[in-house]
N, C-alpha and C positions, 0 to 999 in steps of 0.2 A: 751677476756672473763674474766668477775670479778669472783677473786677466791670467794667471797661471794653465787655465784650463784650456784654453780658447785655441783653437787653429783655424783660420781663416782666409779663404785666398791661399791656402798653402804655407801658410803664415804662421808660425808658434808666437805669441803677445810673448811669453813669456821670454823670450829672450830678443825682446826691440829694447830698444835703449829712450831712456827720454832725455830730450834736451831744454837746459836751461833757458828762460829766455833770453840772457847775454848769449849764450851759444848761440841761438836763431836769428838773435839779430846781426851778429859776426857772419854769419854763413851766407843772409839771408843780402849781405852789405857785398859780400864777397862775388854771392853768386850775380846781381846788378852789374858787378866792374865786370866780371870775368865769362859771364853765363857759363859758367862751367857746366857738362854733365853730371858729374862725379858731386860738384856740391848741391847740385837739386838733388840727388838721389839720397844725401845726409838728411838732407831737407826733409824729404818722405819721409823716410825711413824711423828719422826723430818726433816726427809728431802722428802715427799711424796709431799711436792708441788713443790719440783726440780722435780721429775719424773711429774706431771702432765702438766710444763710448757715445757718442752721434749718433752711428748706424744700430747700437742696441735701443735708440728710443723708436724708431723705425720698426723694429722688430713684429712680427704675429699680425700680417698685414699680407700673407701667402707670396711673399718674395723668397726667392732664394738670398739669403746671409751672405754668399760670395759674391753676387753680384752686389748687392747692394756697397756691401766694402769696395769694391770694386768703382762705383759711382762716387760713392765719400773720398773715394783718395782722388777723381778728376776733378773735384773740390777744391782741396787740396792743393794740387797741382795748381787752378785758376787761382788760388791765393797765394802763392809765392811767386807766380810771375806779373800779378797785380798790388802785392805790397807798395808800400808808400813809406818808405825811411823817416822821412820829415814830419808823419803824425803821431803826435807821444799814444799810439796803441799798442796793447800788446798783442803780439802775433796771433796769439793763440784765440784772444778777441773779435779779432777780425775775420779770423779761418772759420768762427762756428757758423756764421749766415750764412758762409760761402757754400760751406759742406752739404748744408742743412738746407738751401736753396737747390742744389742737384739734386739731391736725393726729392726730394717733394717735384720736383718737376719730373724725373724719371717716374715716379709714382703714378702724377698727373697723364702720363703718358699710357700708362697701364690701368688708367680708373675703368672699372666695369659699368660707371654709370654714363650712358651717354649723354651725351654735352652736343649740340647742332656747332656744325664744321665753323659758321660764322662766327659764333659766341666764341670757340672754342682758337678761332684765328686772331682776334679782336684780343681774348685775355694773352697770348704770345705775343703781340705787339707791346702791349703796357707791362710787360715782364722785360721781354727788352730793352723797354723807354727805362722803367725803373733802373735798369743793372747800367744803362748809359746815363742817367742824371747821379745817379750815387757814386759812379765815377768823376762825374763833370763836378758836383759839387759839391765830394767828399762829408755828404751826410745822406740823410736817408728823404727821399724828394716824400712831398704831400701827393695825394691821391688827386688834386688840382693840378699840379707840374706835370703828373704821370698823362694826364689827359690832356692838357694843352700840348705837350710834345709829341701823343698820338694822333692831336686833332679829332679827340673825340668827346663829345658831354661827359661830365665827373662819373654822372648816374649809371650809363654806358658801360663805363670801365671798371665800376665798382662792379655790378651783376655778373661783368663777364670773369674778374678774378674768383668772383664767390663760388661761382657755376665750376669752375676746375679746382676748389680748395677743399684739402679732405681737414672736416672738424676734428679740433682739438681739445684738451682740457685745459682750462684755465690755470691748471695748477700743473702742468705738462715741465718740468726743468729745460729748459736752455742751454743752461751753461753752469759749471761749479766752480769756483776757485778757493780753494783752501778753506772747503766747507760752506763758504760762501755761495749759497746756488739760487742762482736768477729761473723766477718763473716767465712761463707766455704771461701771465695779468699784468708782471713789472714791465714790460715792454707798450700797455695801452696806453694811449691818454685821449683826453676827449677834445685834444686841441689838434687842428692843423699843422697849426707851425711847431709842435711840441719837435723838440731836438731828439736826433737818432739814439738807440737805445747802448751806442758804440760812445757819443758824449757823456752817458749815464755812468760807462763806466770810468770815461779819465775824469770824470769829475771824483770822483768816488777813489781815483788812486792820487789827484792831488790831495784830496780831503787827507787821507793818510798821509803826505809828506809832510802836512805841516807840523808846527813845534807842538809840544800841548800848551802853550801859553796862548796860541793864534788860535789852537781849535778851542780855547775854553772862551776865550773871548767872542768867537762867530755864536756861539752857545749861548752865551749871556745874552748878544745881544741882540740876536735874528731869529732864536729861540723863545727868551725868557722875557724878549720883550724889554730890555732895560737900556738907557742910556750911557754913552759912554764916560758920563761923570759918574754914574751908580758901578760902570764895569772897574771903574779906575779904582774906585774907594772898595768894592772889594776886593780885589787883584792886587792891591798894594802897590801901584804905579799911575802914575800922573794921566789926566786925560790925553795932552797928546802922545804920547807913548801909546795909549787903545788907538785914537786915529791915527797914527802909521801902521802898528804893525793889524789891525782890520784891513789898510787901503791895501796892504803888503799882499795878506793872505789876500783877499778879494782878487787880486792881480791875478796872485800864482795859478788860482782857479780857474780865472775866464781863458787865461795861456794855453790851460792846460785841454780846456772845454774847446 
């Protein structure tokens, strides 16, 4: 769908503006000190074709398109007044589970298959516990956490999210950045404690900041398997010169993670 074409909510795409993420995060610093109205409204305004590209994977699902943008942007809204300055994410990172979390929950609310009021009370609790542990502990809590804070068996809590989850495809897009698009499967793992799929990506933009001498050398050696006397001799620098700037880069990642 060309955002050129699109009216929505009363809304022409074609003439929102988008903003930088230095803009968002100036704005987003701004509106913290000042709560201004005026600069949450930039706020919206600047990233409403993230909620519409959101709301088009929602699509053909017999919702009305207004409302649903309509839901994406209280998304939205709950992600700019719960940003967190101090974690190197990017905004527009952090906005897509926000969005993508409402909308599946208004969904949830309108599913035609019935679900028993218990089941159905019991998954809204552990949805709650989740959005209060991921706030408390700025990752994404285990399906353990989510149950001990509801006070209810793992098993319990698993049936009862499943019972309100409409299926996916594995191969479903998330998120795109610069061509870069994260599927649902890059988001599984088959571990508990696996780190939030929000760690995946600052690991992924330290990965990028480093020199190409630290990234050839993580290559060589967590890669290729080789020692840092073998990195040395082919790199043309001395062994410890590989053990500092590996500890260096290793550093800049966990910071960053």
């Amino acid at each position: 769908m060309s955002y050129q074409k699109v009216t929505i909510a009363g809304i022409s795409t074609s003439e929102l503006t988008v903003l930088t993420e230095a803009e968002k995060i100036a704005l987003l610093r701004e509106y913290q000190e000042t709560k201004s109205k005026a600069v949450r409204d930039k706020l919206i305004k600047g990233n409403l074709r993230l909620v519409l590209s959101i709301v088009q994977r929602f699509a053909g699902r017999g919702e009305d398109a207004d409302d649903l943008f309509q839901i994406g942007v209280i998304g939205l809204m709950k992600a700019i007044d719960n940003f967190d300055l101090s974690k190197e994410v990017r905004f527009s990172t952090y906005c897509v589970p926000m969005i993508s979390g409402e909308l599946r929950r208004h969904l949830r609310d309108h599913n035609h298959i019935k679900v028993s009021r218990s089941l159905r009370d019991l998954a809204y609790k552990a949805i709650q516990a989740k959005e209060a542990l991921t706030n408390r502990l700025r990752r994404e809590p285990t399906m353990d956490e989510i149950a001990e804070e509801v006070g209810e068996k793992r098993a319990d809590i698993v049936i009862a999210l499943e019972s309100i989850s409409d299926p996916i495809s594995l191969y479903e897009p998330v998120y795109s950045d610069a061509g870069d698009t994260l599927y649902v499967m890059d988001q599984l793992s088959d571990k508990d404690s696996a780190e939030s799929w929000i760690a995946q990506f600052s690991m992924r933009d330290a990965m990028k900041a480093l020199g190409q001498r630290e990234k050839n050398i993580l290559y060589l050696r967590f890669l290729c398997g080789k020692t840092q006397m073998e990195v040395a001799q082919e790199i043309g620098i001395s062994q410890a010169q590989v053990s500092r700037l590996e500890k260096n880069a290793i550093a800049r990642i966990k910071d960053a993670v």
